[in-house]
C-alpha positions as CSV (number, residue, x, y, z in Angstrom):
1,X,56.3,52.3,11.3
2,X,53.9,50.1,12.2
3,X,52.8,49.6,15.5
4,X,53.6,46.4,17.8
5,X,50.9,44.7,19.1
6,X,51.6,43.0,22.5
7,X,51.3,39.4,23.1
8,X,49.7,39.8,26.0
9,X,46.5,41.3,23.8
10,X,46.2,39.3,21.2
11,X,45.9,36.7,23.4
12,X,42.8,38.4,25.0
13,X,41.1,38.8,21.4
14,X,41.4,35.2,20.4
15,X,40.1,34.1,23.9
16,X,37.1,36.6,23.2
17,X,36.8,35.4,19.8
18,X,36.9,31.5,21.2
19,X,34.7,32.4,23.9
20,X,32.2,34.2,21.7
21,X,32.1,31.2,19.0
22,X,31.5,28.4,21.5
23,X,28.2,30.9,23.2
24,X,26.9,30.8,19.7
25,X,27.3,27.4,19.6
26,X,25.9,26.6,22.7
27,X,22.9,28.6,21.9
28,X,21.7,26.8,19.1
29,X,21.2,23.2,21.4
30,X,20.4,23.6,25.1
31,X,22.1,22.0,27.6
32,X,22.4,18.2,27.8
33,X,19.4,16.9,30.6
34,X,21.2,14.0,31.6
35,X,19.9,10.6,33.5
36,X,21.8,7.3,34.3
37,X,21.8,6.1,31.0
38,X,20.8,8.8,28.4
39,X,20.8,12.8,27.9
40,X,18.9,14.9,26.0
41,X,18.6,18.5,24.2
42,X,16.8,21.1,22.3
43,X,18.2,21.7,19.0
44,X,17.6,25.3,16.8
45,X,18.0,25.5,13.3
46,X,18.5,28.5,10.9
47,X,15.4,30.5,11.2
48,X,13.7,32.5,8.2
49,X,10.3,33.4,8.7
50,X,7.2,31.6,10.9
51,X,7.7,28.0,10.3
52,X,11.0,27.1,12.1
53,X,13.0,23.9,12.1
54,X,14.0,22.5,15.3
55,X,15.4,19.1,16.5
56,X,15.0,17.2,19.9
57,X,18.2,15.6,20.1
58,X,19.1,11.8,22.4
59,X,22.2,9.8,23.2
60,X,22.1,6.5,24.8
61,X,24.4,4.5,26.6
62,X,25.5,1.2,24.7
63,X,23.3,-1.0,24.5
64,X,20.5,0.5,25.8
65,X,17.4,2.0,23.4
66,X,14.0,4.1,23.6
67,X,11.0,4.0,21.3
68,X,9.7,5.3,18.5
69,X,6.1,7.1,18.4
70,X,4.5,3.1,18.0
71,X,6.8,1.1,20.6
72,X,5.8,-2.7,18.8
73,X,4.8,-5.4,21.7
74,X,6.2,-3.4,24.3
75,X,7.9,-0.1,25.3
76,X,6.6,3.3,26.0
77,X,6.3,6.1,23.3
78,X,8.0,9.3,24.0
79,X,5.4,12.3,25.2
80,X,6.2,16.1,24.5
81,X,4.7,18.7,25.6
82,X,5.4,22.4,24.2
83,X,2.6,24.2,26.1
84,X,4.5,26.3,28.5
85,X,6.8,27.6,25.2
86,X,6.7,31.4,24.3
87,X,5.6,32.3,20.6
88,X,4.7,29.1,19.2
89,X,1.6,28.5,17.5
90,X,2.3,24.7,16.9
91,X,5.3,21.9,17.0
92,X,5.3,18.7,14.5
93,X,7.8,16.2,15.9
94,X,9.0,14.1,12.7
95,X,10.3,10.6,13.7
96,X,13.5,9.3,11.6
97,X,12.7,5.4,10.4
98,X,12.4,3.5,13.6
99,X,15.0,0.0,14.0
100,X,13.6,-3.3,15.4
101,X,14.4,-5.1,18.4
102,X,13.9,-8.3,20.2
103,X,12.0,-6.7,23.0
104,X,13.3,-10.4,25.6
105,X,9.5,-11.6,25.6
106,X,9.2,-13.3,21.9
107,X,7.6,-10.1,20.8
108,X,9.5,-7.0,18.7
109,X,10.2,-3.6,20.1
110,X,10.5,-0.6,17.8
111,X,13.1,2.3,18.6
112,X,16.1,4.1,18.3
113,X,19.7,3.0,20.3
114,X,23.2,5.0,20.2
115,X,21.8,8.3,19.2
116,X,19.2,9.9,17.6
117,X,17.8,12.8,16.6
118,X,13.9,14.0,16.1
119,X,13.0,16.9,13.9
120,X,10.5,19.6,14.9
121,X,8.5,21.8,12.5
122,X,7.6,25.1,14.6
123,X,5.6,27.5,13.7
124,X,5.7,30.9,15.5
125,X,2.6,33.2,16.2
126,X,4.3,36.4,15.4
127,X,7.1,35.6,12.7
128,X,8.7,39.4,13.8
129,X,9.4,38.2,17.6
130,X,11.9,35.8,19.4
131,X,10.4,32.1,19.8
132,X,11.2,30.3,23.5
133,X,10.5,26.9,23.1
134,X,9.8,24.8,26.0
135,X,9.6,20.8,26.3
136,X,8.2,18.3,29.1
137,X,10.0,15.1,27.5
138,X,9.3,12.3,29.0
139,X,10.5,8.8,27.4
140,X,11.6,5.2,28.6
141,X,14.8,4.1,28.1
142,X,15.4,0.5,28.1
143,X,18.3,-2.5,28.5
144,X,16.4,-5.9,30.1
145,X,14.6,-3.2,32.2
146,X,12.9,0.2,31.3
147,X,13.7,2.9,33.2
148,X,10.9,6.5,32.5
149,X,12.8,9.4,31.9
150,X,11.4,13.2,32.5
151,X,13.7,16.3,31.5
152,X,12.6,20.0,31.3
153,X,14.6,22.2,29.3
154,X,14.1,25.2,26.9
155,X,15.7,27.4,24.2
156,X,15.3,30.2,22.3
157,X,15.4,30.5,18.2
158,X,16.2,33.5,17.2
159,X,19.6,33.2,15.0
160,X,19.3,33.6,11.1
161,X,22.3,30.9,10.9
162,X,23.2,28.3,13.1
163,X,25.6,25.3,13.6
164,X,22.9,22.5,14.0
165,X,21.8,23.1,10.5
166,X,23.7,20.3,9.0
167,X,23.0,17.4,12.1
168,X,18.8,18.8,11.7
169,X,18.9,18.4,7.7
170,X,20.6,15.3,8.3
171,X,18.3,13.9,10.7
172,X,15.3,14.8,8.2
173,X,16.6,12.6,5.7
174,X,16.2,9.6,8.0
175,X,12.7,10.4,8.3
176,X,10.2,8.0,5.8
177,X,9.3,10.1,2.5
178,X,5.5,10.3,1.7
179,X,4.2,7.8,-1.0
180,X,1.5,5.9,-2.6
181,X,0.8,2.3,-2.7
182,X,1.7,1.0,-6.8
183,X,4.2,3.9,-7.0
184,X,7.0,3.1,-9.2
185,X,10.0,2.8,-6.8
186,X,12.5,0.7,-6.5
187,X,11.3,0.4,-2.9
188,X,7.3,0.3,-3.0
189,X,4.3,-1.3,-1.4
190,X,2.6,-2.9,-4.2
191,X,-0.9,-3.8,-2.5
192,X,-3.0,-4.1,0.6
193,X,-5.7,-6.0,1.3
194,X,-8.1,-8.7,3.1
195,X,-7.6,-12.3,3.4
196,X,-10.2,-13.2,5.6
197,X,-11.9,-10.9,8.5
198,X,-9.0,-10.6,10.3
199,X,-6.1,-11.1,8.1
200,X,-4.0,-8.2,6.0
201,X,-1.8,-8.7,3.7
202,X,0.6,-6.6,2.4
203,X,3.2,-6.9,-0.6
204,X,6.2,-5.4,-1.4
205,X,8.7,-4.9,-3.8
206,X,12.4,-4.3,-2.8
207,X,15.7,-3.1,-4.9
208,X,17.5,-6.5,-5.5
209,X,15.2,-8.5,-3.4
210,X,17.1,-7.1,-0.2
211,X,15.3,-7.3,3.7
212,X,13.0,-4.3,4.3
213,X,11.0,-4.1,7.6
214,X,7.2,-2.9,7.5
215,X,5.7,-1.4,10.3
216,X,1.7,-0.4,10.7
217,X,0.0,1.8,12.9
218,X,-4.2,2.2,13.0
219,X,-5.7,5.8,12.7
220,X,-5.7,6.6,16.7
221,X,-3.2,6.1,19.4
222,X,-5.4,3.1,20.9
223,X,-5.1,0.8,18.4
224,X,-2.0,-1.7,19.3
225,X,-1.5,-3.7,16.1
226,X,0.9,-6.4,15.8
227,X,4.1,-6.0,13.7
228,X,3.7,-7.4,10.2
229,X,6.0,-10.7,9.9
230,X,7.2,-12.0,6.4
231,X,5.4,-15.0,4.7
232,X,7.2,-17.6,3.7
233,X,6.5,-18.8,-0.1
234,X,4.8,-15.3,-0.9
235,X,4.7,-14.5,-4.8
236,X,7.7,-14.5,-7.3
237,X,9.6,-10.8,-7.4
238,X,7.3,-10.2,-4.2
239,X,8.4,-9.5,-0.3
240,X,4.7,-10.1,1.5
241,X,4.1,-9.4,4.8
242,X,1.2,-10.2,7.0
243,X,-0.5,-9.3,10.1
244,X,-4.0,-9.8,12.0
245,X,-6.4,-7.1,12.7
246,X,-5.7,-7.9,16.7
247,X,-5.4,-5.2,19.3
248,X,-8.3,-2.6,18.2
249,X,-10.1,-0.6,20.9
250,X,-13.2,-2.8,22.3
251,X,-16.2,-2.3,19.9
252,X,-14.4,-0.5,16.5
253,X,-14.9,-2.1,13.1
254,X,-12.0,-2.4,11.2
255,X,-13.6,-1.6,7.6
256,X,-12.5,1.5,6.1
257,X,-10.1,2.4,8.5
258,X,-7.2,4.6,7.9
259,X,-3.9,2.3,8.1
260,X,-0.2,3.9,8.2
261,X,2.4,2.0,6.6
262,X,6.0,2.5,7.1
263,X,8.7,0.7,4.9
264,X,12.2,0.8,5.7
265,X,14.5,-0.2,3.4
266,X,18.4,-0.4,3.8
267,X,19.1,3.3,3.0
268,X,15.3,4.6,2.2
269,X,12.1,4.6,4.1
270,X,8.3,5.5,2.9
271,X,5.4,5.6,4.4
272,X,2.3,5.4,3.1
273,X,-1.5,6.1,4.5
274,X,-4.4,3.9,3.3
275,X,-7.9,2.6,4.1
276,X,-8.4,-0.7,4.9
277,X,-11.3,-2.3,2.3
C-alpha cells in the first residue's frame, strides 16, 4: 500500500524548493542599487578556474542614458573601482558598442539608454578559494541634465553554474571584435591616414553600403578627440569619415600615436588599434 502523503507537506517541499531556486538566483546578481532614474548590479557567471566572467549590469528610466568609457563632446565616463574586493588579482570591464546621441549642444554624446550590460574578466589570486568582488561605481546619468550616480555593492562567485550565463554571453557579443585595418570583412576599415597636419581620414567599407558609426579614442585618457563625421562625395564603394587632430593634452605630438578605432555596424562592431603616420 503505498503511503499518503499529506497536502499540507508537499506544500512545504515545493515552497522550499521555490525558495531555494529563487536564493540561487539571487546569488548570481546582487541586489539592484537604485537612484531616481537608474539601478544597478553585480552580475556572476559560471566559474571554472582563475579567470572568471562577470557582468556589471544598468537599467535606465526612458529616455534617460549614461556613457560609454569615451562620453563624445560631453558626458562623464563611468569609474570602477574593485580595490576593496576579496581574491581578485585583476578586473577587465569590456564595453558593448556604444550608441550616439545628440548631447542638446550641436555636439554628439556616446552611451548606452534602456539597459545595458558590461562584461567583466576577473581573475582570482587563488583559483581554489571563493572570490568577493566589490565595486565603487560611479556614473552620470543623463535626460537634458546629468545627474552623478555612486552605488557600493558586492558579490560573491563561487557557483560552478549560474543563471546569468546566458544575459553575460549575450552581453559579450555586443562588445566590438578585434581587427585589422585592410581585413577582408564585409564590415572593415580600409585605411587611415594624414591629410594635412591636423586632418585624419579614415575609410570604410560597409555590407550594402548601409550607415555605420566610427568612433576614435587617443592612446591615454586625456586626449578628447572629436567624433569622426561622414564626408560627403568620399570615393566610390567607400564610406569616409574624417576628424581633426583637436583636443590633445597641451604639448603632445600627434605622430606615431596609438589611435583606437571602433566601427559599429548595424548588427557587428570592430575595433581596431593603429598608429597614426
Amino acid at each position: 500500500m503505498n503511503a499518503m502523503v499529506p497536502i499540507r507537506a508537499i506544500g512545504l517541499a515545493s515552497t522550499l524548493i521555490f525558495s531555494l531556486a529563487s536564493l540561487a538566483h539571487a546569488q548570481d546578481a546582487s541586489p539592484w542599487q537604485r537612484d531616481g532614474h537608474s539601478a544597478v548590479r553585480l552580475m556572476a557567471g559560471s566559474r571554472s578556474g582563475a579567470v572568471l566572467l562577470g557582468g556589471i549590469g544598468f537599467q535606465l528610466e526612458a529616455g534617460w542614458k549614461t556613457y560609454w568609457r569615451t562620453p563624445g563632446d560631453s558626458g562623464v565616463p563611468p569609474r570602477f573601482d574593485f580595490s576593496k574586493s576579496d581574491n581578485v588579482e585583476a578586473v577587465t570591464v569590456l564595453w558593448p558598442a556604444p550608441m550616439k546621441f545628440d548631447d542638446g549642444a550641436g555636439g554628439v554624446s556616446l552611451g548606452y539608454k534602456n539597459q545595458v550590460t558590461l562584461p567583466l574578466r576577473i581573475v582570482a589570486k587563488n583559483p581554489d578559494k571563493p572570490v568577493t568582488l566589490r565595486a565603487n561605481i560611479n556614473y552620470a546619468v543623463c535626460e537634458k541634465l546629468c545627474i552623478p550616480v555612486e552605488a557600493n555593492t558586492e558579490l560573491s562567485i563561487n557557483s560552478v553554474a549560474s543563471t546569468e550565463d546566458s544575459a553575460l554571453f549575450a552581453a559579450l557579443d555586443t562588445v566590438p571584435k578585434p581587427a585589422n585595418i585592410g581585413d577582408p570583412n564585409p564590415l572593415t576599415i580600409r585605411d587611415v591616414k594624414r591629410d594635412g597636419k591636423t586632418k585624419v581620414v579614415v575609410d570604410i567599407v560597409s555590407p550594402d553600403g548601409r550607415d555605420v558609426s566610427l568612433f576614435v579614442e587617443g592612446p591615454t585618457p586625456d586626449w578628447n578627440l572629436p567624433v569622426p563625421k561622414p564626408v560627403e562625395h568620399g570615393p566610390p564603394g567607400v564610406k569616409r569619415f574624417a576628424f581633426e587632430l583637436d583636443g590633445l593634452p597641451s604639448g603632445v605630438n600627434p605622430d606615431g600615436a596609438a589611435l583606437k578605432f571602433t566601427l559599429v555596424g548595424p548588427d557587428r562592431a570592430y575595433e581596431f588599434n593603429t598608429n597614426l603616420d
